[in-house]
C-alpha positions as CSV (number, residue, x, y, z in Angstrom):
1,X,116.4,223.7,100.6
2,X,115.5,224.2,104.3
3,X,114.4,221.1,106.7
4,X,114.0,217.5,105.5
5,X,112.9,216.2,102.2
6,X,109.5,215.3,101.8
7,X,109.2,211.8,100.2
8,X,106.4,209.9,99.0
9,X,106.7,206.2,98.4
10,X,103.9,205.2,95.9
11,X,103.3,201.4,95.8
12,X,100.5,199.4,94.0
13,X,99.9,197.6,97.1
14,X,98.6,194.3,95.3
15,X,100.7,191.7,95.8
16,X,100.8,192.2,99.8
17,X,97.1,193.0,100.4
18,X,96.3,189.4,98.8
19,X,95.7,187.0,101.3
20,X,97.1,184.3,99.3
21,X,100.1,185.7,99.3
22,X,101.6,184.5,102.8
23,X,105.3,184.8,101.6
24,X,104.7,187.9,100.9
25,X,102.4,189.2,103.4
26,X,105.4,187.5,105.7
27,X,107.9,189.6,104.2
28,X,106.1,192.8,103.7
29,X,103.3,192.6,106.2
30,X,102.4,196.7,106.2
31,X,102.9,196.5,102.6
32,X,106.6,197.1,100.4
33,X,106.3,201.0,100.8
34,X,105.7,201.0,104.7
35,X,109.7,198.6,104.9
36,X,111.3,201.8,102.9
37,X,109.5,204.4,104.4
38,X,110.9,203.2,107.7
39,X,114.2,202.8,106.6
40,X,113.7,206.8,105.9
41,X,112.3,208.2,108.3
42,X,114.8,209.3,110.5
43,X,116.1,211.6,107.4
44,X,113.3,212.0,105.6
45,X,109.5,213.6,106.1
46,X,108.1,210.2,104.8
47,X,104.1,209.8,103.4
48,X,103.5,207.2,101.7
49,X,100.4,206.3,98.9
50,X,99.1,203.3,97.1
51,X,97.1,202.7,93.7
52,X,93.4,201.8,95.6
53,X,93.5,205.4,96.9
54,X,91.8,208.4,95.1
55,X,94.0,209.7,92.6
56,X,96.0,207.0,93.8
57,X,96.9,208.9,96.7
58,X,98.8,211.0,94.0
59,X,96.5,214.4,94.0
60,X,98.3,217.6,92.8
61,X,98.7,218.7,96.8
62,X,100.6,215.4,97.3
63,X,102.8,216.2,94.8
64,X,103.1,219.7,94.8
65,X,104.5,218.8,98.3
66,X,106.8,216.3,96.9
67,X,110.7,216.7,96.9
68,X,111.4,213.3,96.1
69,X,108.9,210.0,94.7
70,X,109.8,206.8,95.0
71,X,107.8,204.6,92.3
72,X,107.0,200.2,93.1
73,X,104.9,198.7,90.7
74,X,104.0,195.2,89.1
75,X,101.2,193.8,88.0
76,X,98.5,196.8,87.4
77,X,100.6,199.6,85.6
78,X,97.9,199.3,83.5
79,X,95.3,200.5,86.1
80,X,97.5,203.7,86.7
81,X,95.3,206.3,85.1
82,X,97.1,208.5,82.1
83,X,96.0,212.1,83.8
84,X,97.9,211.2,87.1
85,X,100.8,209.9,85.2
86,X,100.7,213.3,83.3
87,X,100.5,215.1,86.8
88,X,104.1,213.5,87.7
89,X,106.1,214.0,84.9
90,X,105.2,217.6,84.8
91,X,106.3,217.2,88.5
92,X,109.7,215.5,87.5
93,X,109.8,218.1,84.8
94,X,109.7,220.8,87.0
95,X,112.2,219.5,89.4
96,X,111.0,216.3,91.6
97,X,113.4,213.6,91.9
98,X,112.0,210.3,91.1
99,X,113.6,206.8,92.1
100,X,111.6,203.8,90.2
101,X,112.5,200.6,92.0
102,X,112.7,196.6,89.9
103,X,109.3,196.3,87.8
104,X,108.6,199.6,87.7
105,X,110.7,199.7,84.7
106,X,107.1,198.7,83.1
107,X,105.3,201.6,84.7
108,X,103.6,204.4,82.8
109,X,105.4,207.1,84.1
110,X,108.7,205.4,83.7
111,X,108.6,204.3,80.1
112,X,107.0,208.1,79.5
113,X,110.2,209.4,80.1
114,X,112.4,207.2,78.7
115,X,110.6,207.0,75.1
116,X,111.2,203.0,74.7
117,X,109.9,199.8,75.7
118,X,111.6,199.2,78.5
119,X,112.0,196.0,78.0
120,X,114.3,193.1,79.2
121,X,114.7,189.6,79.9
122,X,114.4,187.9,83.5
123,X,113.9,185.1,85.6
124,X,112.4,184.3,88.7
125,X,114.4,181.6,90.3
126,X,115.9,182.9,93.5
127,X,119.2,183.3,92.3
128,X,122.4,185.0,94.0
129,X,122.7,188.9,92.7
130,X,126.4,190.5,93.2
131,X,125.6,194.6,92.4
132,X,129.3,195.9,91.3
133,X,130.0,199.8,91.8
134,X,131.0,200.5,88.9
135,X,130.9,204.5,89.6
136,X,132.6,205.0,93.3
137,X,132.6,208.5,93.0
138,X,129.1,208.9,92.4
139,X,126.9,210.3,95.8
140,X,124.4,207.2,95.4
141,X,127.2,204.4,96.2
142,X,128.2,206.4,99.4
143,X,129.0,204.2,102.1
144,X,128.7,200.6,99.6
145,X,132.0,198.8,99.4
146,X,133.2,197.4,95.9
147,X,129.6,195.2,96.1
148,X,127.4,193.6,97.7
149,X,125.3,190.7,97.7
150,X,121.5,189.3,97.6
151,X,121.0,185.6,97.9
152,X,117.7,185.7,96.5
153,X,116.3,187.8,93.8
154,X,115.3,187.8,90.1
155,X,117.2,187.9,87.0
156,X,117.2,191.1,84.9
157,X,119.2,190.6,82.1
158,X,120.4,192.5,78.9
159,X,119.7,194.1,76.4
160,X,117.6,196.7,78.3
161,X,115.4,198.6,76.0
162,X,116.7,202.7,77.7
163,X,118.0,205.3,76.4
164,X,121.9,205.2,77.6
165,X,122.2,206.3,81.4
166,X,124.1,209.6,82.0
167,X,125.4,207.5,84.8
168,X,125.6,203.7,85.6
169,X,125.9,203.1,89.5
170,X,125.6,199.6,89.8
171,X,125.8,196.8,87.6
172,X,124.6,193.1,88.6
173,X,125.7,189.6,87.9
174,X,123.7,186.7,88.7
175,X,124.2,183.7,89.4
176,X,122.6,182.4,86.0
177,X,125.2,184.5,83.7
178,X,123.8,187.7,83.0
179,X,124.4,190.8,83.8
180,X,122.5,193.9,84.3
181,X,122.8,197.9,84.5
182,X,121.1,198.1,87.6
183,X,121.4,202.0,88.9
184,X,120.7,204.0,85.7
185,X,120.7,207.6,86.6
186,X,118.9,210.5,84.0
187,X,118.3,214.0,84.1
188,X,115.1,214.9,82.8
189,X,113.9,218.7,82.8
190,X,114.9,219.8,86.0
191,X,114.0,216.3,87.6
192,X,116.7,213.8,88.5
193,X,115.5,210.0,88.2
194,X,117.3,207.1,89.7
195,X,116.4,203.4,88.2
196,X,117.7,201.1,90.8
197,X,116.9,197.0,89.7
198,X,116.5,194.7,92.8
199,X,113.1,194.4,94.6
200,X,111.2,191.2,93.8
201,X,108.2,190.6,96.4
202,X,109.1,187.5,97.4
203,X,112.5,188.0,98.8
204,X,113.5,190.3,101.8
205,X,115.5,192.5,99.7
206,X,114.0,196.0,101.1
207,X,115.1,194.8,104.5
208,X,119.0,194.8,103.2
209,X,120.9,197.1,104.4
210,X,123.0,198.2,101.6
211,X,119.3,198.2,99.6
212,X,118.0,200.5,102.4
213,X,121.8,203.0,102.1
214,X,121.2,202.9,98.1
215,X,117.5,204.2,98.5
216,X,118.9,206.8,101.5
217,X,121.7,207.9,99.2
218,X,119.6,207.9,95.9
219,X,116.5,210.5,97.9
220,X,119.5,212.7,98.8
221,X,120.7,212.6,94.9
222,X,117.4,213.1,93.6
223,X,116.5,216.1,95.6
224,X,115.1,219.2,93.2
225,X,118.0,222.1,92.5
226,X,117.9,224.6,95.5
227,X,117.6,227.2,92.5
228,X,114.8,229.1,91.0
229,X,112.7,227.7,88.0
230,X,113.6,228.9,84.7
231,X,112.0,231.5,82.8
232,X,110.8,231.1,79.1
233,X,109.0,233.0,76.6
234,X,110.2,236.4,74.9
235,X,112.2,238.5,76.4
236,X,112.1,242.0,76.4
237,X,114.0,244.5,77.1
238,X,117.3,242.7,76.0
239,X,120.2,242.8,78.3
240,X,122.2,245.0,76.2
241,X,121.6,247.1,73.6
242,X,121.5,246.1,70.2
243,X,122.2,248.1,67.7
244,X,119.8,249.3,64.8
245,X,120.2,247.7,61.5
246,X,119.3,248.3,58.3
């Protein structure tokens, strides 16, 4: 693959655009997706689209010119619409890398292709999060020391309703107890996906540093093969001969 990777960083844009909000309007004032798409755009041809939009801002163009997506969403999965979560698993399918950040874990698109609920336990008290590399090889944990910390987030805690990662990147413990598989890689078709845990809206966590290298890392990880797409159906002629029988 030529150039940089063209990212799109879909957000449901709710909780910021509420004027109620002021914590998070504080924190986020252009909105969650506008913090990580600055955090990429030196590396990265960065776009970015929100839920209000038509098509969500998610039209077959968008997407078609898509290398990597990068999914936030809370509190209106359910106003996703079913044809445009169709359009991007066909898109992960056929290669796009997707990286679904915290409560996205609830999203459409998410618990499409992982077949389950999804489900998990959590709290929202503003308690310490230590995320443990638990795979240092792994390109994602590039640059992050044995952990690192947040002093505010929200509790995810096991069992999580997924299918067993093909990798595990991080795991978290809270301050609470529990712990947490928090960077849950899968291969799906000829898609990579990369779940990666901490984001609640009311703490600064897309302003972290090691937050902002994870995502960096995780875009580079989840880029599509530099390969074409296979080729199904019959085929005819065979490579080799085959001999007559009967």
């Amino acid at each position: 693959m030529s150039g940089k990777l063209r990212v799109t960083i879909w957000n449901e844009y709710r909780h910021e655009a509420n004027e109620a909000n002021t914590r998070i309007r504080e924190l986020y004032p252009e909105g969650i997706h506008r913090t990580i798409a600055g955090s990429l755009e030196g590396s990265c041809e960065v776009r970015t689209a929100t839920l209000d939009e038509p098509e969500h801002g998610l039209g077959q163009a968008v997407l078609n010119e898509t290398d990597v997506l990068i999914w936030w969403g809370h509190v209106a999965h359910h106003e996703v619409a079913d044809d445009i979560v169709n359009r991007v698993h066909e898109r992960v399918l056929n290669g796009m890398g997707l990286i679904v950040l915290h409560s996205g874990h609830y999203s459409k698109i998410f618990k499409k292709l992982m077949g389950t609920s999804c489900s998990l336990r959590y709290r929202a008290v503003g308690e310490k999060e230590r995320l443990w590399v638990v795979s240092p090889g792994h390109p994602i944990a590039e640059g992050i020391e044995d952990y690192f910390e947040l002093q505010q987030e929200e509790m995810y805690g096991e069992f999580f309703d997924v299918p067993q990662p093909d990798e595990v990147v991080f795991v978290s413990w809270f301050e609470g107890g529990e712990v947490f598989r928090s960077g849950c890689c899968y291969n799906r078709g000829q898609g990579k996906l990369f779940y990666f845990r901490p984001g609640h809206e009311t703490y600064p966590t897309y302003h972290n540093d090691n937050v902002q290298r994870v995502l960096n890392n995780a875009v580079r990880w989840a880029a599509p093969p530099n390969r074409p797409a296979p080729k199904y159906g019959k085929r005819l002629p065979a490579l080799e001969p085959i001999k007559p029988r009967g």
